[in-house]
C-alpha atoms as one frame of an Amber mdcrd trajectory, in Angstrom:
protein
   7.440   3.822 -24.962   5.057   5.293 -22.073   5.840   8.367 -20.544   6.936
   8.805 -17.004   5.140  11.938 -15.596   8.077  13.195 -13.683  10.074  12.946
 -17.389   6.781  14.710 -18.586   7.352  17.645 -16.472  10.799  18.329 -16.983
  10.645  18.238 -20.652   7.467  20.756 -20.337   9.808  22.970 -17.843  12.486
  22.582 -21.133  10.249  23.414 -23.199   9.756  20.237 -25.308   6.872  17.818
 -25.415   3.206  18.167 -26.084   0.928  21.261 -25.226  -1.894  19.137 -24.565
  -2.440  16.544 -21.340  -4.916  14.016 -19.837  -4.483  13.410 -16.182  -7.622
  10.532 -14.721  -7.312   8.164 -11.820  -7.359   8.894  -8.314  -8.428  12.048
  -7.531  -5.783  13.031  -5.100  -2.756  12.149  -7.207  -4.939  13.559 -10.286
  -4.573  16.990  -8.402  -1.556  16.739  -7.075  -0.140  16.493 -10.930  -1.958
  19.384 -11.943  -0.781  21.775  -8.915   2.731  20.141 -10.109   2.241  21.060
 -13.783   0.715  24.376 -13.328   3.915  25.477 -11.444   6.113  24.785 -14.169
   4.078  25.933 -16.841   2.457  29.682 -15.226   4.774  31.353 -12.595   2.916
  32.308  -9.818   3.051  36.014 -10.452   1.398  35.524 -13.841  -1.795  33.003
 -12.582  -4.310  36.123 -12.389  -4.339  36.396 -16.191  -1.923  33.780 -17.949
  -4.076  30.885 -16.033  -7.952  30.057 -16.690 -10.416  27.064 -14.806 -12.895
  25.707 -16.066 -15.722  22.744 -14.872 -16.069  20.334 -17.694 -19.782  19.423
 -16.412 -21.297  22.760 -16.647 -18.760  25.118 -19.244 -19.340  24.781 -22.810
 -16.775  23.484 -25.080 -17.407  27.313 -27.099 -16.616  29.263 -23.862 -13.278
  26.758 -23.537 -12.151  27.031 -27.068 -12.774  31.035 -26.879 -10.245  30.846
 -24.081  -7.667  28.854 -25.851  -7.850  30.814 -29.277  -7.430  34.265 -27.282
  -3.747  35.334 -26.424  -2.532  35.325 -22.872  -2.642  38.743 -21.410   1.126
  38.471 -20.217   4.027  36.767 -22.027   4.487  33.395 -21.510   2.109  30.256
 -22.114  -1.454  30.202 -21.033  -2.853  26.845 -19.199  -6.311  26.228 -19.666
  -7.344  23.616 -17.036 -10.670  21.629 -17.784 -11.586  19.345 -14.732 -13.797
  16.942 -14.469 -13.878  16.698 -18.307 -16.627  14.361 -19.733 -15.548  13.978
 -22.956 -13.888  10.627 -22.775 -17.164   8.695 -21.519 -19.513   6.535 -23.613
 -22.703   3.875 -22.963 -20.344   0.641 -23.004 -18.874   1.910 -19.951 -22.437
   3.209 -18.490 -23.055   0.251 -16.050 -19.403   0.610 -14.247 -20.490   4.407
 -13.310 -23.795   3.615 -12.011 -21.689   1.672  -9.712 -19.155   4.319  -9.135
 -21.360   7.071  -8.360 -23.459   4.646  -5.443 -19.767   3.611  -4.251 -18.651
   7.269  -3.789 -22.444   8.349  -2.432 -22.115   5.274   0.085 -18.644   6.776
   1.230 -19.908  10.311   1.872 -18.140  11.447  -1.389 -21.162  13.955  -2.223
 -19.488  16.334  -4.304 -17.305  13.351  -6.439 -20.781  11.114  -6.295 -22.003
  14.649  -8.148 -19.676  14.871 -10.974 -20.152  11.401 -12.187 -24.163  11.658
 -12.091 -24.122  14.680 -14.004 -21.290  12.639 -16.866 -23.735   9.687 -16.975
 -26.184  11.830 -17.377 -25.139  13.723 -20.823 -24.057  10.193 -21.826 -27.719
   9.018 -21.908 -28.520  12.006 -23.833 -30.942  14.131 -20.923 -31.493  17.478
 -21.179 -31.211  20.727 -18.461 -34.995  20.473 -19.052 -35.723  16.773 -17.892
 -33.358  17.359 -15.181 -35.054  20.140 -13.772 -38.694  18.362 -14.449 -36.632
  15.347 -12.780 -38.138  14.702  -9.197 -36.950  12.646  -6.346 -38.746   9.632
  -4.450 -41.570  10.097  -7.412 -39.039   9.752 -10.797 -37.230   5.968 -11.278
 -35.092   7.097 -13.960 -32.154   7.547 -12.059 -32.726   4.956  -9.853 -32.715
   3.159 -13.081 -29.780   4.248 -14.273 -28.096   3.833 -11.397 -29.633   0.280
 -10.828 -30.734   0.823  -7.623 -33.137  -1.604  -7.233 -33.319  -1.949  -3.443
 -35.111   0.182  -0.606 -31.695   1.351   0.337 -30.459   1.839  -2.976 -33.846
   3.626  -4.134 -33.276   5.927  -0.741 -29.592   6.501  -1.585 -30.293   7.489
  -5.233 -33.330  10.153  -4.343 -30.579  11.491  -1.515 -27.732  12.290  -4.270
 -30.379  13.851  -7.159 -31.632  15.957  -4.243 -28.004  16.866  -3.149 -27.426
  17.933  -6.773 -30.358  19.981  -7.283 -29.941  21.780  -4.036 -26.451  22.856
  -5.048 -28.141  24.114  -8.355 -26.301  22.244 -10.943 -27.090  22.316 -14.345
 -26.399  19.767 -17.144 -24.737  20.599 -20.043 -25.920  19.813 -23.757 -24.420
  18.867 -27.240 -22.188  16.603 -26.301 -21.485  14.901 -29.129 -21.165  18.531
 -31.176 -18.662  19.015 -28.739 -16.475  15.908 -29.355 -16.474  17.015 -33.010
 -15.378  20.267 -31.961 -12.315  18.678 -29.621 -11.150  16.633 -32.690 -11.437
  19.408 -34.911  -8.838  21.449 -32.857  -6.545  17.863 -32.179  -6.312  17.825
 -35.866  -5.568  21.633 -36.655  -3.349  21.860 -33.260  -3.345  24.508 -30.573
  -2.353  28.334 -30.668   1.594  28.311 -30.080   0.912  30.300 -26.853  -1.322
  27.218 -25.177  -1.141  24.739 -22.601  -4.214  22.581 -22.337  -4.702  20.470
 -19.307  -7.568  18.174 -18.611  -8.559  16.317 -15.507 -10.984  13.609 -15.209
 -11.755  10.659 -12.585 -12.955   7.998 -15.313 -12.442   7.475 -19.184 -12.997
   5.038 -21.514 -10.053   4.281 -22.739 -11.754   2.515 -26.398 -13.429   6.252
 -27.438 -12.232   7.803 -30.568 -11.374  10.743 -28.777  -9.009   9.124 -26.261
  -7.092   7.337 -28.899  -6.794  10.614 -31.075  -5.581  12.513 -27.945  -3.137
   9.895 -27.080  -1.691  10.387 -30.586  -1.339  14.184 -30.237  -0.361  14.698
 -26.847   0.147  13.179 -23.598  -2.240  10.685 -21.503  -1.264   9.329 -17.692
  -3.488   7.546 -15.101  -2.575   8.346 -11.660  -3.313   5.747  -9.293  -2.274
   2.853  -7.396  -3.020  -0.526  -8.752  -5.792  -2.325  -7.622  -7.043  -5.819
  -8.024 -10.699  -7.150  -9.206 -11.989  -6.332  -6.634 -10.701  -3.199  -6.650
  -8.785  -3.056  -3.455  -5.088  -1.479  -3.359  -2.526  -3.929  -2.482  -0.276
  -3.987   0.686   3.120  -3.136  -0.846   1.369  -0.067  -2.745   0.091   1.196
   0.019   3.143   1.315   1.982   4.936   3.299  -0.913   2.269   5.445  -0.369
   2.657   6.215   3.174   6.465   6.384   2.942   6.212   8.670   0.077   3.858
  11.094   1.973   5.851  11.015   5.095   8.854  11.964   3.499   7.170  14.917
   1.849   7.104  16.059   5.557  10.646  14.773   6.550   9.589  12.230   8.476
  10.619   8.888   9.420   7.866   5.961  10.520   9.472   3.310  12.565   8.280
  -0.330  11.296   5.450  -1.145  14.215   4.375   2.466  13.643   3.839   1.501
   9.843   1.881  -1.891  10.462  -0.322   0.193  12.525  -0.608   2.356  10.082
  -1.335  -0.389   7.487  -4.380  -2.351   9.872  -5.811   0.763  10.245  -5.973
   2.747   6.981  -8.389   2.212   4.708  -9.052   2.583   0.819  -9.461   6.189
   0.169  -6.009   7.523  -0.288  -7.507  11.408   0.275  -8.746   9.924   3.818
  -5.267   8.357   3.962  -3.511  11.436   3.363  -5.082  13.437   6.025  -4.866
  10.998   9.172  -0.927  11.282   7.759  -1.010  14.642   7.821  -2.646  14.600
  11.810   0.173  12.538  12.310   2.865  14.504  11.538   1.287  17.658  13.231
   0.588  15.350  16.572   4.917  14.679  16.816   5.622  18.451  16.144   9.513
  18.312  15.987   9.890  14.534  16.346  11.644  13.211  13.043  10.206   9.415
  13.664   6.659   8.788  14.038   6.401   5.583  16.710   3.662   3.362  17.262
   2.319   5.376  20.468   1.627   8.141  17.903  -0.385   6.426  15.396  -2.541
   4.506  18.148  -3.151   7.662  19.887  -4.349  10.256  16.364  -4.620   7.512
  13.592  -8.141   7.010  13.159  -9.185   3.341  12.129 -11.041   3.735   8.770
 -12.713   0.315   9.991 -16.217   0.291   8.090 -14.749  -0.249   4.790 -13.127
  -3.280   5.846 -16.363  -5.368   6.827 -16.712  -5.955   2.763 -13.170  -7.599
   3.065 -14.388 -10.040   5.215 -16.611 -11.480   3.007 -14.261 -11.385  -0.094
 -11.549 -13.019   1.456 -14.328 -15.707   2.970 -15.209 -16.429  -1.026 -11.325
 -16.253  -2.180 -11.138 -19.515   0.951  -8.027 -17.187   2.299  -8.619 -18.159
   5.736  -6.210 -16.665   7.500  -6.635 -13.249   5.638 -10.940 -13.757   6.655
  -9.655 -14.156  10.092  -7.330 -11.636  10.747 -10.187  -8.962   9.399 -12.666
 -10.797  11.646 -10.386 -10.029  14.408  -9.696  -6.473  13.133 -13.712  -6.339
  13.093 -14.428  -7.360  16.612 -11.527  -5.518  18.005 -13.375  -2.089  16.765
 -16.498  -3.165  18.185 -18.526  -4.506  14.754 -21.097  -7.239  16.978 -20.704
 -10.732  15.566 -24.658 -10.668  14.494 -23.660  -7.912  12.128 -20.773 -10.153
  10.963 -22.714 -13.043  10.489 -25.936 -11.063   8.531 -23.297  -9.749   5.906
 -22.134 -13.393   5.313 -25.047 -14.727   5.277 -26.765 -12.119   2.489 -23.110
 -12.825   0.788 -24.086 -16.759   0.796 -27.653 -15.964  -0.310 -26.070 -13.938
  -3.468 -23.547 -16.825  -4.039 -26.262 -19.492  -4.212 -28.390 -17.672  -6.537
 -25.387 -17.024  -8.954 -24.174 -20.963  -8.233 -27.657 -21.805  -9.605 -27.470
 -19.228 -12.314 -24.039 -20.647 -13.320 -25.736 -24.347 -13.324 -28.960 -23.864
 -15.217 -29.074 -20.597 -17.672 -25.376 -20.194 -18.179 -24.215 -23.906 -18.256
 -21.523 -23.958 -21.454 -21.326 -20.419 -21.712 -19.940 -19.562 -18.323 -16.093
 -19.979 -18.573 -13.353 -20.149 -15.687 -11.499 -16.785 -16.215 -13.399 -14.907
 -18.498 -12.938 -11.631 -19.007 -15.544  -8.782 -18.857 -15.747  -8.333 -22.605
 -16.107 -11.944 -23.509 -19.123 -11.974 -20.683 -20.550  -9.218 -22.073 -20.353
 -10.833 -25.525 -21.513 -14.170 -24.309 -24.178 -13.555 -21.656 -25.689 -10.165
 -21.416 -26.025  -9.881 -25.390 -28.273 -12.758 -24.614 -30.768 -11.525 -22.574
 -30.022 -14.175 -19.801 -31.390 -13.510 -16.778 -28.607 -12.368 -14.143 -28.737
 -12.023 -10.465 -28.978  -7.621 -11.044 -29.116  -4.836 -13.256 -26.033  -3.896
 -12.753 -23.748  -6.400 -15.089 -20.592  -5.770 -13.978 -21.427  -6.735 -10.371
 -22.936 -10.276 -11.680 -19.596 -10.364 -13.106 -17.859 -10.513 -10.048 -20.755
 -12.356  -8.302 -20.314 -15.415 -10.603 -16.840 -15.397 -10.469 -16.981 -15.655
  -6.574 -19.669 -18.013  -6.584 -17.264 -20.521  -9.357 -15.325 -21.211  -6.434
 -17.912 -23.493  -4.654 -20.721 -25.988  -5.107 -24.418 -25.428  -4.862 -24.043
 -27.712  -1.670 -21.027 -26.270  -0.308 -23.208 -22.994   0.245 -26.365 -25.201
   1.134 -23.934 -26.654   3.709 -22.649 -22.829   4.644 -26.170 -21.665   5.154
 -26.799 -24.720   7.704 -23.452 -23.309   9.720 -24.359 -19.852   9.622 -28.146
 -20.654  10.928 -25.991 -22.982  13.999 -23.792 -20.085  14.500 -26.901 -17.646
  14.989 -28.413 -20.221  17.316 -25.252 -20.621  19.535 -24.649 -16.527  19.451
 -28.197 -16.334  20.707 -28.538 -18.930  23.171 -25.213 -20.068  25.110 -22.442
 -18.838  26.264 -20.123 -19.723  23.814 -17.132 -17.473  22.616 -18.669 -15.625
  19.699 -14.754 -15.165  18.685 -14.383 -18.735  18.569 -18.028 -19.656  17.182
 -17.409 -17.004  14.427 -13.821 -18.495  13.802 -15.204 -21.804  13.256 -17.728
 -20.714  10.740 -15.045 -18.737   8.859 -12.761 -21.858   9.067 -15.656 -23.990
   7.774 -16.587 -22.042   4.853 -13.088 -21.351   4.006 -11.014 -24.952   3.531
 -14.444 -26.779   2.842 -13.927 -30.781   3.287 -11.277 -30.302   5.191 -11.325
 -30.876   9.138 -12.160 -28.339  11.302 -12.355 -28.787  14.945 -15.520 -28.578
  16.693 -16.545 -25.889  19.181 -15.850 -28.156  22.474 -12.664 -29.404  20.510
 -11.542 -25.568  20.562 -12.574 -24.871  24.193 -11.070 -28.102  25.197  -7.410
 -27.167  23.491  -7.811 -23.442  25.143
């Protein structure tokens, strides 16, 4: 039976349970635990000496063991807290951190973008000395290994190795000597006077080392659960908020927390700190009311835009509409709207053909990851990127239509770009209609004058 964390911590403050813990997942929560854990395991009058950091990308595994194998200077137990460890990472899961790091990077996540470069980094084996020899806008290799194939994705890529080098990071070596090392001390156990803590915002959950941990002490993910597309959902977000706000005593009334809801966007750290505005802006006030929020609450609106088109290829029409009005009501223009659904389309179509010629028989409805990986990539068929795992999802957006469903799509969005150009038409309502279109597909959908006519 899994753990509970909260169950973990009291039988830690009792004295009971294992010495050794794995917190990964969402950075906030992932920190959160460890403040949490650190107070019951080193009072606060003995974190001087009985309590000893370390950063997993740059410390050696000797300089960490050292630590644990030397007594605490006062009585009690000693914590030794590795974050950002690396040593639950491996190639197979290579592709989904090139995609990470660009996704943090691309949400001004510099430091977080850092960390992961510099763990995909020792993966593929590179050395302090090729990283140093390593320069930008004239070296592909991590553009490579980030598969950043495009202009913007080249530019990105150059801007995050030259972040990284001009806070003077170094990369670590021996990481496989160092695994060996970890497993050594799993199997011979820790000094009596030890607590070990990692932290981590990825692991591969099918290394050796993370099933040998799990069997000698304790693993937990902290995070909300997100879908495919790796979006939280609505309910889990609202625990959220509730949870936070009662952390500060306070109340949110339920127009407040709708509010709250359209505007907030994926990154619960971002989340946490328009909260945290919020309770500061009603001082005394136990109930936060919908005035507040729509005069502090910032609208983390550019994240949404990607909604949009996900919703468009899930034909969830009335979820594509309400962001589209949630897009035009924070002043995105409808010719930005209509270029991202129209590259969207463009991807779709290539997959769609993809999906009718190369992977014809080997393409199955509801496939998982693993059994694409297997069946395509092993291969060597010829996929819309270098980045599998985004194909992945590509192709199973692009299952849901015909090749001349999207022929038909590409036809509306050129007649919506015409009419958003030339006339005075609504865009609203010429951008609804599209949506509409693309969304229930044979079905009716009235025409622009029809609309106009009924308004």
């Amino acid at each position: 039976m899994k753990r509970n964390f909260e169950n973990f911590l009291t039988d830690v403050g009792n004295g009971s349970g294992p010495a050794l813990v794995l917190l990964f997942g969402d950075d906030l929560q992932v920190q959160s635990a460890c403040k949490a854990l650190i107070d019951v395991v080193v009072p606060p009058d003995q974190r001087e000496f009985n309590l000893e950091r370390f950063d997993g990308r740059s410390a050696a595994w000797d300089q960490i063991e050292l630590s644990l194998l030397t007594p605490p200077f006062l009585p009690g137990k000693k914590l030794v807290w590795v974050e950002s460890a690396p040593y639950f990472l491996s190639r197979e899961n290579k592709s989904e951190l090139g995609e990470k790091i660009m996704q943090l990077w691309s949400e001004d996540k510099k430091d977080d973008a850092a960390k992961l470069l510099f763990n995909l980094l020792a993966i593929e084996g590179w050395s302090q000395k090729q990283w140093e020899q390593l320069e930008p806008s004239r070296d592909a290799a991590v553009c490579e290994l980030l598969q950043a194939q495009d202009h913007d994705g080249r530019e990105a890529a150059d801007a995050l190795v030259a972040y990284c080098k001009g806070r003077g990071l170094e990369l670590k070596e021996g990481r496989e000597s160092e695994e060996n090392a970890i497993r050594k001390l799993l199997n011979g156990g820790l000094p009596s006077w030890d607590f070990l803590l990692l932290s981590a915002a990825q692991v591969d959950r099918r290394t050796r080392l993370y099933k040998q941990f799990e069997e000698n002490g304790a693993i937990f993910f902290l995070g909300l659960e997100r879908d495919r597309f790796g979006k939280i959902s609505r309910d889990k977000l609202r625990e959220f908020i509730d949870r936070q706000l009662s952390l500060s005593n306070k109340r949110v009334d339920p127009k407040a927390r709708e509010l709250i809801l359209l505007r907030a966007g994926d990154d619960l750290r971002t989340l946490q700190q328009e909260l945290n505005k919020l309770v500061l802006y009603v001082g005394e006030h136990a109930v936060i009311r919908a005035d507040d929020v729509e005069t502090i609450f910032t609208d983390q609106i550019e994240g949404w835009i990607f909604d949009l088109t996900r919703f468009i290829a899930a034909r969830d029409a009335t979820a594509a509409l309400c962001q589209l009005v949630r897009l035009l009501a924070g002043g995105d223009h409808p010719l930005r709207l209509l270029s991202v659904i129209a590259a969207e389309v463009r991807k779709l179509i290539s997959a769609r053909q993809i999906l009718e010629s190369d992977l014809r028989g080997r393409w199955k409805r509801g496939m998982t990851y693993k059994q694409f990986e297997r069946a395509i990539i092993d291969q060597r068929t010829t996929l819309l990127t270098r980045n599998p795992y985004a194909d992945y999802l590509c192709f199973q957006r692009a299952e849901t239509f015909s090749l001349p469903e999207l022929l038909s799509h590409m036809r509306g969005i050129h007649d919506a770009d015409l009419l958003l150009k030339s006339s005075g038409a609504n865009p609203e309502l010429v951008m609804e209609r599209l949506i509409l279109q693309m969304c229930l597909g044979g079905r009716t959908v009235p025409s622009y004058g029809d609309r106009m006519a009924a308004i």
